[in-house]
N, C-alpha and C positions, 0 to 999 in steps of 0.2 A: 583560470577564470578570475579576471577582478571581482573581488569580493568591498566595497567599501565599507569602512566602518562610519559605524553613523554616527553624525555630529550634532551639538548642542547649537542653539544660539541664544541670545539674550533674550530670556522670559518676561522679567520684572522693570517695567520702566526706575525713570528718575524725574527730579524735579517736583509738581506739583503732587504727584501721588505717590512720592516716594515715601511717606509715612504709612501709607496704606500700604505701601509694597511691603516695608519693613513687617508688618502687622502678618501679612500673605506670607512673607518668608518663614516665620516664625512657624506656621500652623504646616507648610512643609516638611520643614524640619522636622514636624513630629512624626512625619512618615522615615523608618530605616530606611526604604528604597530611594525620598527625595521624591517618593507622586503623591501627591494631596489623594487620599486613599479613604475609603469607610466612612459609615455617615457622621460620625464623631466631627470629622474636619470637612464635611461639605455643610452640616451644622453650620461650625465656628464659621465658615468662610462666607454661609449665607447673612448671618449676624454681625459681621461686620461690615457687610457691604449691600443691604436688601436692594434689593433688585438686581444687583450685578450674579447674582448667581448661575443662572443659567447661563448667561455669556461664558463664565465661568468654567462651566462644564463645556461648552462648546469651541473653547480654548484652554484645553487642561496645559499644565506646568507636569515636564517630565524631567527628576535631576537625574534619571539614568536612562538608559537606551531600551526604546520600550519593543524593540524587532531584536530580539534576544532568541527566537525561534525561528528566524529567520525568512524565508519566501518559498512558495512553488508552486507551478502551473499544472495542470493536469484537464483530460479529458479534451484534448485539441481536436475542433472540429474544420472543414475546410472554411470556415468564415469565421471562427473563434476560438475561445478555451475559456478555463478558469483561470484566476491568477488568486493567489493564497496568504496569507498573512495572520498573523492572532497578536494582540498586542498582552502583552506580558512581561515587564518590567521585574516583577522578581517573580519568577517562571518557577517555582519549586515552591513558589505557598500563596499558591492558587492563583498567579496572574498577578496581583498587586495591580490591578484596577480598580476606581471606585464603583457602584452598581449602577451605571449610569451609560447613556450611548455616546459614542465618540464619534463626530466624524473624521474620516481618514480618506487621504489626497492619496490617487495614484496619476501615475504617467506609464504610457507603452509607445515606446522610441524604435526608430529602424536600428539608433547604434548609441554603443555601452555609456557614451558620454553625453549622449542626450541632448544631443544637438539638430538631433529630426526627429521633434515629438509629433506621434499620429495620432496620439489618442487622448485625452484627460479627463478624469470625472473626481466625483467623491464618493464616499460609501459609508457607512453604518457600522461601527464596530457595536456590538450590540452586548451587552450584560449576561441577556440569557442563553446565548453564543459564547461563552468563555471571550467577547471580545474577538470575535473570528469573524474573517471577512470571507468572502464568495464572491466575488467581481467579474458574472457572468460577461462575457465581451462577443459579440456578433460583429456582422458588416465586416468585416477585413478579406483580406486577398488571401486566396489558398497557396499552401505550399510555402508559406512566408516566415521569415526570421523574424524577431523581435527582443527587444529588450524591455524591463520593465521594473519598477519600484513603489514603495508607499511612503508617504509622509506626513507626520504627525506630531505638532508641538516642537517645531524645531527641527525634528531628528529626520533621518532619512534612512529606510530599511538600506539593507543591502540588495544588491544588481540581482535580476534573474533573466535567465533567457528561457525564452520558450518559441515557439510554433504551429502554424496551422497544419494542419491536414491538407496534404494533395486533393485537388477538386474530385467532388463526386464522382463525374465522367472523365477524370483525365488517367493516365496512362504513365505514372511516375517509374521511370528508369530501373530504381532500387528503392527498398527503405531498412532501415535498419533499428532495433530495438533489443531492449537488455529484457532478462526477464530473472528477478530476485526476490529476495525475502529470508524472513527466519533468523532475527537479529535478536538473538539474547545480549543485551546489556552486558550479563554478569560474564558469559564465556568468554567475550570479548573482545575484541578494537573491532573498527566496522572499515577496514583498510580498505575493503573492497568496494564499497562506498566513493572511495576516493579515486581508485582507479575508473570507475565507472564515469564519475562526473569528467574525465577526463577522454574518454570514450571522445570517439569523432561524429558530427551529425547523426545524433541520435534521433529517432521521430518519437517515441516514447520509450519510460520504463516503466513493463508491466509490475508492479507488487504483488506479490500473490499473497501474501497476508503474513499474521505472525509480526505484525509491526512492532511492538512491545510485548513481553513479556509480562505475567501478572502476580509472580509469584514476589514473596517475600526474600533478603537479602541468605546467603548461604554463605558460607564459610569457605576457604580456599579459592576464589575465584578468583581471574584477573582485574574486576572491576564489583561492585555492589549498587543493587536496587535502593532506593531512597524511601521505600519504606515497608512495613507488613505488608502481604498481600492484599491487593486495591480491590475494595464492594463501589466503594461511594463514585458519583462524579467530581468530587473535588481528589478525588487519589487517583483515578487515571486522567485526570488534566494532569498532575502534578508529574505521573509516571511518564505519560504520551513529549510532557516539556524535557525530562530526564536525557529521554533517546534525541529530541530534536537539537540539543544542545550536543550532541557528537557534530563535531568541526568537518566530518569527511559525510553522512550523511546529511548536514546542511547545504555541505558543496554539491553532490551529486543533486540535489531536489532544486538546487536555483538554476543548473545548469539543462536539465532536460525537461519537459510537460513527462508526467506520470499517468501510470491508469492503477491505481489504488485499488485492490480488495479485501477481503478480512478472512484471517481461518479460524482456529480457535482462541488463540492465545488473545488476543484484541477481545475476547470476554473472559473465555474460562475455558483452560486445557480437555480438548476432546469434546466438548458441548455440541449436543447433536438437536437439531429441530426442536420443531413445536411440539413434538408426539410422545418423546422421551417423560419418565416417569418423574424424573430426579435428575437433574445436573451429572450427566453421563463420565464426568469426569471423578469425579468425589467416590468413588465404588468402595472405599476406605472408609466414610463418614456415613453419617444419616442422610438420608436423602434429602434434598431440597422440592419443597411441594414449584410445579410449574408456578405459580401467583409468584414466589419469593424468590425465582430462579427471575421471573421477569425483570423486576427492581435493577436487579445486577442487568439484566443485557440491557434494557435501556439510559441506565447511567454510562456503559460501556458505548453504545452506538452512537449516543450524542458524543462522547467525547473522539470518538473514530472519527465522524461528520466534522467534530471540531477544527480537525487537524490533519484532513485531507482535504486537498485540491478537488473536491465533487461541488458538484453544479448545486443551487439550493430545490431542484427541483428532487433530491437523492435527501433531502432532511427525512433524520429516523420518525416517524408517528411511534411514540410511545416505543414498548421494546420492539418494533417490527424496523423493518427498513429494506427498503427496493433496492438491492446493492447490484444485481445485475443489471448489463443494459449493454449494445451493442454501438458499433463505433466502424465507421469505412473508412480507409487509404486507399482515394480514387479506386479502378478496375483491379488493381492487381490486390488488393486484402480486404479482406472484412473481416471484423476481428469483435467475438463474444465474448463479453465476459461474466462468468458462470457464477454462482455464490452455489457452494456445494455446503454449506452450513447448517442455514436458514430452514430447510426444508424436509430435510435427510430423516427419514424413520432412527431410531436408535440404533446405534452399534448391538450387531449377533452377536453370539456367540461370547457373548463375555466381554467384547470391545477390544480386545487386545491382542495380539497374532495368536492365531490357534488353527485347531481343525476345523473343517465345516460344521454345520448342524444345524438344522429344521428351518431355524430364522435365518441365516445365512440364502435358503433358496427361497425364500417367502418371496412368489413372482410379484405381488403387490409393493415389497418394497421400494423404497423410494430415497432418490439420490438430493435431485435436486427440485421436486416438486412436481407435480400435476403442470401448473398451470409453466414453473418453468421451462417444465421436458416440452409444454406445446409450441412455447415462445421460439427454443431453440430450434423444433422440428424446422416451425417455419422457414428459419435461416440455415437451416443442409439441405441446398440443394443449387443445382447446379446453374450458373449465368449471374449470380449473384457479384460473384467478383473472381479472380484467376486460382486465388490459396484463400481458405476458410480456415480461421487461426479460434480456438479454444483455448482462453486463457482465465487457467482455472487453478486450485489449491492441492487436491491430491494427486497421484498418482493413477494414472487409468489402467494404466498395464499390467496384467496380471502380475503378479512377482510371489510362488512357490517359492520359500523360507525351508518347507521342510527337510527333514533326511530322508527318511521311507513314507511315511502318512504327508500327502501336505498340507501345509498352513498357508495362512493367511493372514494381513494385516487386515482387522474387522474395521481399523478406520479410517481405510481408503475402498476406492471402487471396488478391489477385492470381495469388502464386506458386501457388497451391492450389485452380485452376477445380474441380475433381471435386470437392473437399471439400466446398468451398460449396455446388455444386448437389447434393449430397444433403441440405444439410441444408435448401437453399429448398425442392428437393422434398417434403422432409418436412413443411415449415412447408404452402406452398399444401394439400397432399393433404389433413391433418389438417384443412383447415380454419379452422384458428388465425387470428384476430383479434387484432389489438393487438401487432403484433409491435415491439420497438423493442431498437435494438442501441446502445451505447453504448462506444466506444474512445480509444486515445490515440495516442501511440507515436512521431506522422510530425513534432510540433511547430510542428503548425500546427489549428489550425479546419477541422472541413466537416461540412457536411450535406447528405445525400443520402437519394434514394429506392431501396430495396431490387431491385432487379427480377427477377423467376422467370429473368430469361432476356438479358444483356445485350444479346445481339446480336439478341435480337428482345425489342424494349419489349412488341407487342402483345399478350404471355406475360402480362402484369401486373406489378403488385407485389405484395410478401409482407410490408415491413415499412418502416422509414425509421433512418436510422444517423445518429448526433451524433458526432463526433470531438474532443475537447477538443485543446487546445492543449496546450503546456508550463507549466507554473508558474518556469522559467526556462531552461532547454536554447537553445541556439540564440541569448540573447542577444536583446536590445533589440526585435529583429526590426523589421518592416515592416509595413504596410495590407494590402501586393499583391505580387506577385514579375512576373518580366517575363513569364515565362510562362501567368499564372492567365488570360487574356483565352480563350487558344488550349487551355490546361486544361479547362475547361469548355464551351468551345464543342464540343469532342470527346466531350464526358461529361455529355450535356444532362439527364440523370438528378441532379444534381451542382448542389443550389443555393445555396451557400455556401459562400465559400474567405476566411481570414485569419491572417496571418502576424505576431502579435501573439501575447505570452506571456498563458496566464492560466488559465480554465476552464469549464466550461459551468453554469449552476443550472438543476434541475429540476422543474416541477413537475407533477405526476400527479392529475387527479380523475377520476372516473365518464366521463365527456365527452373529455377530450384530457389529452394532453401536451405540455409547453411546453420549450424551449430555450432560454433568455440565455446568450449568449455573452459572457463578462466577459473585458475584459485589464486589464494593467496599463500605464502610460504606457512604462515603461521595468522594464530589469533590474536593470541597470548599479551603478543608484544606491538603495537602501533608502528605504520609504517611498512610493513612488509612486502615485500617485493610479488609483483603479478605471475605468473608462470599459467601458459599454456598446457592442457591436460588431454583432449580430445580435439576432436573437427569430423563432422557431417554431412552430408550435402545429399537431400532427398530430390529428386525430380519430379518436374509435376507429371502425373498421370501413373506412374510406378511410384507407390508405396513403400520403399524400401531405403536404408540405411548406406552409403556408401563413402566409407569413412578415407580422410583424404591425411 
């Protein structure tokens, strides 16, 4: 995919106000980055030229490339999407914008050279936005390719392509999408990333979350964090710039429209809802009172909101935010996407894989909310579209860890028996066909069958779940762990396990859905070669796994 890089052009006249320009050059220069930056030099700049200042501002001077974070689309509906941008000129100390709004030119063309423009407007880079743009777009034709860019002061972002949605009522052949996540920085290269943007007609990649990492830098790594662990919103702007400046996660994000969610790490490792006592993560530290746990999620969700492709109708209010919201691909998909975060009672049992106990069966528990369990009821149920897609953060499927007693991971659905059987209940009652769930989160590969009922198979099943792997978390990884033989033998519902970084591609028609499991050879090292690991193909109406 062409990528251009963006070019300067001549800022500073000559001739009559070339002394004045000289004067204007000078107070640039006082910025490292080369952008008339902080109020110091919007001061000097209004003092030399009263009255020109707001033009001023309305034509800023950039001596370096201010789409350093590059572009991407997401949330594609059959008459629009989003298209994405943040303007950040030195992207690692805080933006290098001055506190001021910008406006910023875009164009959406049929093709990459921009020679059949469809569409043109302006937009609002705004201050209290890190400078992030949201460029809801309507009226366009469904089912349609596009190309797209920003421009600012000269410069020109680099090319993205994106896409509408298949018409409400139409009846699209195939479609196809990636579903990843779980990019640690420090473990390393996001190779997968690369391979993905390279993927053939894609219709979206779902993110399931784990966008950034929030930890402070560690030792032995292949790569290092850019600073202590991020509270502020100027530390996860600074961190969320960190990751978008990887060259092969830039690539994939200009190439396909995304559907962005968030799990833990995009705030703070293991953070469970509003109900928790203390920052569920910290079980080491002193508690954090909820008031001071707030602080941190909404410095965290505005900077998430920054630097996703979400519509500005998804802007966080304070530390809350509407992350879920549902999305149609014409008859044949309807596709939810869950925020199992936001909502969730506290991890049982300790948080951490163990045995059952008392909180574990609390039928009041709660996954992903009251009002969201009613939202979703809504949507299982059957005529709504061909395949009903769940695209969410954990793991659904039960997965017994233990040897003799079983465990449980307390921070996936495991932790959350009641939740889940309301919502299988709802799926089998309704009748619903085509149920397919898709997750991330554990940094490894599975796929499983759904079951009404774990501890009685002969309940049926309701649906079948993919698990991607990581795109780099976890490192190099492995085939197999020493326990996957005795994993699965325990979890005969359970038929696929791989501990290799990478992600799943999918594809959807009338008849089935399919599963390739893609990794990457390695993390370690940049570049690494793709390799096939798995393949699936569920049929509509039989629930079951028939690996090809």
């Amino acid at each position: 995919m062409a990528r251009p890089v963006a070019r300067p052009v001549a800022r500073l006249g000559t001739g009559k106000g070339a002394a004045m320009d000289s004067q204007v050059r000078h107070i640039l220069a006082l910025s490292r980055r080369g952008l008339l930056r902080g109020g110091l030099g919007m001061a000097a700049l209004a003092a030399l030229q009263p009255g020109a200042a707001r033009r001023a501002l309305a034509q800023p001077a950039f001596g370096s490339n201010p789409f350093t974070l590059g572009v991407a689309s997401g949330d594609p509906w059959p008459d629009g999407m989003v298209l994405w941008t943040r303007l950040a000129p030195a992207p690692l100390e805080g933006g290098g914008m001055p506190m001021l709004a910008v406006p910023v030119a875009w164009d959406l063309a049929e093709d990459a050279g921009f020679r059949t423009i469809i569409r043109q407007g302006e937009a609002l880079a705004r201050p209290e936005l890190g400078h992030a743009l949201h460029v809801e777009l309507t009226g366009l034709p469904a089912g349609s390719s596009f190309h797209y860019r920003f421009r600012v002061g000269g410069w020109e972002s680099p090319v993205g392509r994106t896409r509408t949605a298949p018409a409400a009522d139409g009846s699209p052949r195939r479609l196809r999408f990636v579903n990843a996540g779980c990019q640690n920085y420090e473990h390393g290269f996001f190779s997968a990333w690369r391979h993905i943007a390279a993927e053939d007609d894609l219709d979206f990649v779902f993110h399931y979350g784990d966008y950034i990492y929030e930890g402070g830098p560690r030792g032995g790594q292949p790569r290092r964090h850019n600073s202590a662990e991020v509270y502020s919103l100027e530390a996860y702007r600074n961190r969320y710039a960190l990751y978008k400046l990887d060259p092969d996660l830039a690539a994939a994000q200009a190439a396909h429209p995304f559907l962005p969610s968030f799990d833990d790490h995009e705030v703070d490792n293991d953070w469970a809802g509003p109900f928790s006592e203390e920052d569920g993560s910290r079980r080491d530290r002193p508690a954090v009172p909820p008031e001071i746990f707030a602080l941190r999620k909404q410095a965290a969700f505005q900077a998430w909101y920054e630097h996703m492709p979400l519509r500005p109708s998804q802007l966080p209010r304070g530390p809350e935010i509407t992350a879920y919201r549902g999305l149609r691909f014409g008859r044949l998909l309807e596709v939810s996407v869950l925020d199992t975060r936001s909502f969730r009672t506290d991890q049982p049992c300790g948080g951490a894989t163990a045995a059952s106990c008392p909180a574990r069966e609390d039928p009041a528990a709660q996954m992903i909310g009251p009002q969201q369990e009613r939202w979703l009821s809504d949507r299982l149920r059957p005529g709504r579209a061909r395949w009903s897609l769940l695209a969410q953060q954990v793991p659904m499927l039960q997965r017994d860890t233990g040897a003799d007693t079983p465990r449980y991971a307390m921070d996936k659905w495991d932790g959350y028996p009641a939740a889940r059987d309301r919502l299988f209940a709802r799926v089998q009652e309704s009748g619903l066909q085509g149920l397919v769930v898709v997750s991330g989160d554990v940094h490894a590969a599975w796929a499983g069958t759904l079951l009404r009922d774990f501890a009685r198979p002969e309940r049926g099943a309701v649906g079948v779940e993919f698990t991607a792997s990581s795109i780099s978390s976890g490192g190099d990884g492995t085939e197999h762990l020493p326990a996957t033989p005795r994993i699965l033998a325990r979890n005969p519902h359970l038929a696929f396990f791989n501990n290799r970084r990478g992600y799943t591609l999918h594809e959807v028609t009338a008849q089935t859905v399919t599963a390739r499991f893609r990794a990457v050879a390695a993390v370690s090292h940049p570049a690494a070669a793709r390799e096939d690991r798995g393949y699936f193909a569920v049929e509509h109406g039989s629930p079951a796994l028939n690996p090809g």
